[in-house]
C-alpha positions as CSV (number, residue, x, y, z in Angstrom):
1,X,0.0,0.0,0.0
2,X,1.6,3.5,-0.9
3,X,2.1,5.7,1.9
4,X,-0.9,8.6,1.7
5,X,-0.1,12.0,0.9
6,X,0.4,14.4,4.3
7,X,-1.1,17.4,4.1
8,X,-0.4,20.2,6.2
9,X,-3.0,22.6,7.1
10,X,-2.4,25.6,8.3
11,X,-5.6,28.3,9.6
12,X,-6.3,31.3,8.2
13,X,-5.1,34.3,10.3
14,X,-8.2,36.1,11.5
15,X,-6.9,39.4,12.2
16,X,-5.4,41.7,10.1
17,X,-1.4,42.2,9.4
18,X,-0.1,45.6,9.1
19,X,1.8,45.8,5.9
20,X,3.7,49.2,7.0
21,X,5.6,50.6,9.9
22,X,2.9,53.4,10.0
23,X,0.2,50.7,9.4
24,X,1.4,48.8,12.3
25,X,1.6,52.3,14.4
26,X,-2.0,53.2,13.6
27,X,-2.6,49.5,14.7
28,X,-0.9,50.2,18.0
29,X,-2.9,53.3,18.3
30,X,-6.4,51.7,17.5
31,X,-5.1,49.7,20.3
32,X,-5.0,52.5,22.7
33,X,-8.4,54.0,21.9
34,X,-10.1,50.4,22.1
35,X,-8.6,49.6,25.7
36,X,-9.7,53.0,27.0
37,X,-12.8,52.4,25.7
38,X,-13.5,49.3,27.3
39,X,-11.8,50.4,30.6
40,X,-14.8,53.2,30.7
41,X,-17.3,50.9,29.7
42,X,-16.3,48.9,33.0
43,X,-16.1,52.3,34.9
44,X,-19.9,52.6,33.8
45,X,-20.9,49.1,34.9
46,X,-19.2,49.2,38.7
47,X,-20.2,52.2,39.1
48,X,-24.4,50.5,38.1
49,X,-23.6,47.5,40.2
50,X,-22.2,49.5,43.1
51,X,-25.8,51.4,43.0
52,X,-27.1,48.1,42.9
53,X,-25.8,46.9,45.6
54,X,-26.2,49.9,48.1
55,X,-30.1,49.6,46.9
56,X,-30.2,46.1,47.5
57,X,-28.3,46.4,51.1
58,X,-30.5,48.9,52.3
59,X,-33.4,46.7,52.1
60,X,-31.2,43.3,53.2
61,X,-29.8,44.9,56.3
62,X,-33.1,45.5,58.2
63,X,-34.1,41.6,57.4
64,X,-30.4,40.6,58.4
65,X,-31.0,42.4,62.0
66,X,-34.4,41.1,62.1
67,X,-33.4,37.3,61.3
68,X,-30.5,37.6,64.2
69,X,-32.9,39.1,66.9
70,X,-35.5,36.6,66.0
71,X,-33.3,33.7,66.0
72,X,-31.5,34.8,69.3
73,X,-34.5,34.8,71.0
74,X,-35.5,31.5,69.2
75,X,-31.8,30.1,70.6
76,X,-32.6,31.6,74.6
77,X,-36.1,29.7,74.6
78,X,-34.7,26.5,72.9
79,X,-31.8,26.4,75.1
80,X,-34.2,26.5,78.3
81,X,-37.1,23.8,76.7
82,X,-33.8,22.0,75.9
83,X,-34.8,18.4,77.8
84,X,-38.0,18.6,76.3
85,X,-37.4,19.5,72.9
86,X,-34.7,16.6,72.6
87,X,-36.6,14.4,74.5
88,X,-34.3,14.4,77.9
89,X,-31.3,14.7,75.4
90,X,-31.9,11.2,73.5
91,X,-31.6,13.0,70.1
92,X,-30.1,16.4,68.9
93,X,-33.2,18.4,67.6
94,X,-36.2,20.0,68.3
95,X,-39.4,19.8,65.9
96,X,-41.8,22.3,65.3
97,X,-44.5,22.2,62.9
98,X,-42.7,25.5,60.9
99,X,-39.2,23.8,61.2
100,X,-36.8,22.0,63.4
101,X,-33.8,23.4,65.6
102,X,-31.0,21.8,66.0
103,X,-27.5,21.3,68.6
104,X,-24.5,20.3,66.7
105,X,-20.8,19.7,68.4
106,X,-18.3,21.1,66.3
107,X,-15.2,19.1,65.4
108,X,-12.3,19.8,67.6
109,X,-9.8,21.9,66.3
110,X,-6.7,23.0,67.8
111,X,-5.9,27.0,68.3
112,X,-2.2,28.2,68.4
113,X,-0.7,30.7,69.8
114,X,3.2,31.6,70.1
115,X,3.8,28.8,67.7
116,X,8.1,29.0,67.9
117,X,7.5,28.8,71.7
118,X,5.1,25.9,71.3
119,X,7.2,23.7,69.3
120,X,10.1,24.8,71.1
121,X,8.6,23.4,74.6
122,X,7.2,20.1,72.5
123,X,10.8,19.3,71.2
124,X,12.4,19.7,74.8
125,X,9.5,17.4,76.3
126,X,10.3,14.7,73.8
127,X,7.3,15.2,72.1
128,X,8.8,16.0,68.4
129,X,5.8,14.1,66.6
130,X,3.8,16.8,67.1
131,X,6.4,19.1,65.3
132,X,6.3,19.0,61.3
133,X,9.3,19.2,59.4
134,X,8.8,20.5,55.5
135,X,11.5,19.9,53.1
136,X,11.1,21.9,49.7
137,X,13.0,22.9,46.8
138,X,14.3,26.4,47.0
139,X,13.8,27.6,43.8
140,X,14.6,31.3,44.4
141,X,18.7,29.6,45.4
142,X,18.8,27.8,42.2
143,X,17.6,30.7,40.0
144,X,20.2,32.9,41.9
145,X,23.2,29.7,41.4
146,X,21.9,28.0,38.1
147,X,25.4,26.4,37.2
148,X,25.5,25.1,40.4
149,X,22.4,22.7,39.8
150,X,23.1,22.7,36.2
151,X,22.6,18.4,35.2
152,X,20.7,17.5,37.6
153,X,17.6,15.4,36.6
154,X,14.5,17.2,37.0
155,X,15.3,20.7,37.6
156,X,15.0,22.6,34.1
157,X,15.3,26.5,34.3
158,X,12.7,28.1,31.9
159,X,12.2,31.0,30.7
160,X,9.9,32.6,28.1
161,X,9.5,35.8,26.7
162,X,6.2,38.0,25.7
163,X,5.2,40.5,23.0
164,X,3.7,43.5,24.8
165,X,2.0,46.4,23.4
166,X,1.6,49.7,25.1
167,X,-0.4,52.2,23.4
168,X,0.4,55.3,24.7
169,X,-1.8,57.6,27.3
170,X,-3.1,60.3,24.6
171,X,-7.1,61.3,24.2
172,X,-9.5,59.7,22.0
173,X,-9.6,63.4,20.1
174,X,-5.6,63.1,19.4
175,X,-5.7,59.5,18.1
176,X,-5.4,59.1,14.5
C-alpha cells in the first residue's frame, strides 16, 4: 500500500497584518483607543452595580437584624425547653410544625498561639511528633546559582519571553 499523501494545514489568520511601519503604528494606536474604551465601559458598569448593591443592602440589612434578633430569641427559649425539645437529650433536635432546631458539636480543632515557643517546649518534652518538618526545593537559590544545579535530573530553568504592546496615554480626540 503506498504511503498517503500528508497534508499540512495551516488556519487562516483572523486578524489583520499591518503591511507598513505606520500601518502597524496606527494598529498600535487603534489599540490604545479600544482599551480606554473598554476600561470606561467597565467604569460605567461598577459604578451601576455599586448602586445596585447599596439599593439592595439597604433593604437586606433590616431583614439581616431582624433574622439575628429573632433567631437569638428562638436560641434563649430552645436552650431552656432543651430536655423537652430533645426528649431528655436522646436526640439532637427539636421539631416544630414550621421547622426543626438543632444542637451540633463542632469538630475539635486546635488554636495556636506563640507557635516557635510551642514547638520549642514540644521538642524539649520529647514530644517531636507533634512538630512537622517540610522539606522543599528552594527555587529562588537555584535561580540565583543555576550552574550550580546545572545536570541535575528534573530541575530545568525556563524561561519565556512575551510580546507587549503599550499604546500610549493620549485622548481619544488626538488619536489618529
Amino acid at each position: 500500500m503506498p504511503p498517503s499523501k500528508q497534508r499540512v494545514k495551516a488556519q487562516a489568520a483572523t486578524y489583520p497584518v499591518p503591511q507598513t511601519r505606520e500601518e502597524c503604528d496606527a494598529a498600535i494606536a487603534r489599540i490604545g483607543v479600544l482599551q480606554r474604551m473598554r476600561a470606561a465601559i467597565h467604569t460605567a458598569k461598577d459604578e451601576v452595580l455599586a448602586e445596585i448593591d447599596r439599593k439592595h443592602r439597604q433593604q437586606i440589612e433590616p431583614l439581616d437584624e431582624e433574622i439575628r434578633t429573632r433567631a437569638s430569641g428562638i436560641q434563649a427559649w430552645c436552650e431552656a425547653n432543651r430536655a423537652a425539645l430533645t426528649r431528655n437529650n436522646t436526640v439532637k433536635y427539636g421539631d416544630f410544625p414550621a421547622g426543626q432546631v438543632k444542637w451540633r458539636m463542632r469538630p475539635p480543632k486546635v488554636a495556636l498561639r506563640a507557635i516557635d515557643m510551642i514547638i520549642t517546649i514540644l521538642l524539649e518534652r520529647g514530644l517531636g511528633r507533634f512538630v512537622r518538618t517540610k522539606q522543599e526545593v528552594n527555587k529562588e537559590a537555584i535561580l540565583a546559582d543555576q550552574d550550580a544545579v546545572a545536570g541535575v535530573p528534573g530541575i530545568k530553568i525556563e524561561q519565556g519571553e512575551d510580546f507587549v504592546i503599550e499604546p500610549f496615554e493620549t485622548n481619544l480626540e488626538e488619536v489618529v
